[in-house]
C-alpha positions as a printed NumPy array, in Angstrom:
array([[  0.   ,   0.   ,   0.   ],
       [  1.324,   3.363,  -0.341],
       [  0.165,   6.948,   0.617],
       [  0.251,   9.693,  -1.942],
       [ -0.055,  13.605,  -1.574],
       [ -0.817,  15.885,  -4.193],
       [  0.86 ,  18.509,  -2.469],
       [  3.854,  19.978,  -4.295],
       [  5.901,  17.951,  -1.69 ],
       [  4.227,  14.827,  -2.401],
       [  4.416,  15.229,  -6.109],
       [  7.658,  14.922,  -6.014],
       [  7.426,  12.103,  -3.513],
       [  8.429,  13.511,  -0.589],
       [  7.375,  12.727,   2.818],
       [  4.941,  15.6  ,   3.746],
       [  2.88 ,  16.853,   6.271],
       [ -0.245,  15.702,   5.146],
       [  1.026,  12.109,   4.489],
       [  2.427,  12.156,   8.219],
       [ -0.506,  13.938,   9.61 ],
       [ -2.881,  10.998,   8.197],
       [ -0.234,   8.702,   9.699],
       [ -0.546,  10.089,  12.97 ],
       [ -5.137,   9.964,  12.44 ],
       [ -5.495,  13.003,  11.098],
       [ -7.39 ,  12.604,   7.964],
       [ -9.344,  15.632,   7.957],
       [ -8.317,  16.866,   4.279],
       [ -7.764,  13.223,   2.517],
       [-11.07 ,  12.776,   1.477],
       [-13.899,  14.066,  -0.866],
       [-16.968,  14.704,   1.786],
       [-19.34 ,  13.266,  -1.131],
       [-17.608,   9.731,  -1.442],
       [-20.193,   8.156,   0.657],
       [-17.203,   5.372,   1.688],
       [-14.045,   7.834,   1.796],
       [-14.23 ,   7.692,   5.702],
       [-14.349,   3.961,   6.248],
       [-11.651,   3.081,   3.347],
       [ -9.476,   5.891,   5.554],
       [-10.676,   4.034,   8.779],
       [ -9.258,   0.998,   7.168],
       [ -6.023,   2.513,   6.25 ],
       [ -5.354,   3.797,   9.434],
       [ -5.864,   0.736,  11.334],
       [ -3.086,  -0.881,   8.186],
       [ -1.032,   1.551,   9.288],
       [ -1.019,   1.269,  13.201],
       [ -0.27 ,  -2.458,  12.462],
       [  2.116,  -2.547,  10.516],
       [  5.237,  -0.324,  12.423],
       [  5.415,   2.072,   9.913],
       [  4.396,   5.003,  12.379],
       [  6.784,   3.896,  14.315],
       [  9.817,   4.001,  11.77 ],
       [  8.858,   7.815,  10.897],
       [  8.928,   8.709,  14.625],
       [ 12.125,   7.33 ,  15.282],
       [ 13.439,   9.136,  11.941],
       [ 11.582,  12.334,  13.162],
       [ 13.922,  12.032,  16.031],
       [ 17.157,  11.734,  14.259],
       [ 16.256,  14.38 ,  12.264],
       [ 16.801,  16.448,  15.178],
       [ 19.882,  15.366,  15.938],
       [ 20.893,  15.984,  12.902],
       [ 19.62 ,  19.097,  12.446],
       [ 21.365,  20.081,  16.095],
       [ 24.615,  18.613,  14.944],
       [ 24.463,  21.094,  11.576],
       [ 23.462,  24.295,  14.06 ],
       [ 26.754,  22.984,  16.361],
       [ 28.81 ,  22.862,  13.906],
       [ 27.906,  26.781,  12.513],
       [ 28.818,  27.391,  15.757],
       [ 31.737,  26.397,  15.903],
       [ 33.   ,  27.535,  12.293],
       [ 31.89 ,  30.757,  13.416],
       [ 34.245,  30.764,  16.618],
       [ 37.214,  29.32 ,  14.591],
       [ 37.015,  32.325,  12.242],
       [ 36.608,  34.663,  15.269],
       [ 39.571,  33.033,  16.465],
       [ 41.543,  32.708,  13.189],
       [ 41.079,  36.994,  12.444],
       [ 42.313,  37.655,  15.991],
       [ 45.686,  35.731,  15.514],
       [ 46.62 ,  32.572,  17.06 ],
       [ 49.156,  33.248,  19.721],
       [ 53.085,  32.998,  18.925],
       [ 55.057,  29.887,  20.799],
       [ 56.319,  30.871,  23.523]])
């Protein structure tokens, strides 16, 4: 099974909100409000989806995204204080 977004994200096949926010229940915007079985097909889905431990894979990449994304700002940080440090002058031996 696979969930698709028409979002410019998802066109592209990107992992988006919208796919992650129906992952997560919310499935307010995935469905036509005149498809008479739109809401139990979803219903369906969702339970496919809690089963099957692929909520739990995005989490945990959620979650290294942020360390990631920490590691990134730390090192800015840093490159910023070594050029600080490299226009001052390193100090002579001795």
């Amino acid at each position: 099974m696979k969930v698709k977004c028409d979002c410019p994200a998802g066109r592209f096949g990107n992992f988006c909100k919208h796919k992650f926010g129906f992952l997560r229940g919310n499935e307010s915007w995935l469905y036509d409000e005149y498809d008479e079985n739109a809401h139990e097909n979803l219903e369906k889905i969702h339970e496919w989806v809690q089963g099957s431990g692929c909520l739990d894979l995005i989490i945990e990449g959620s979650k290294l995204q942020r360390v990631i994304d920490e590691a990134e700002n730390n090192m800015k940080s840093f490159r910023k204080k070594l050029a600080a440090s490299m226009k001052t002058g390193l100090p002579g031996p001795g």
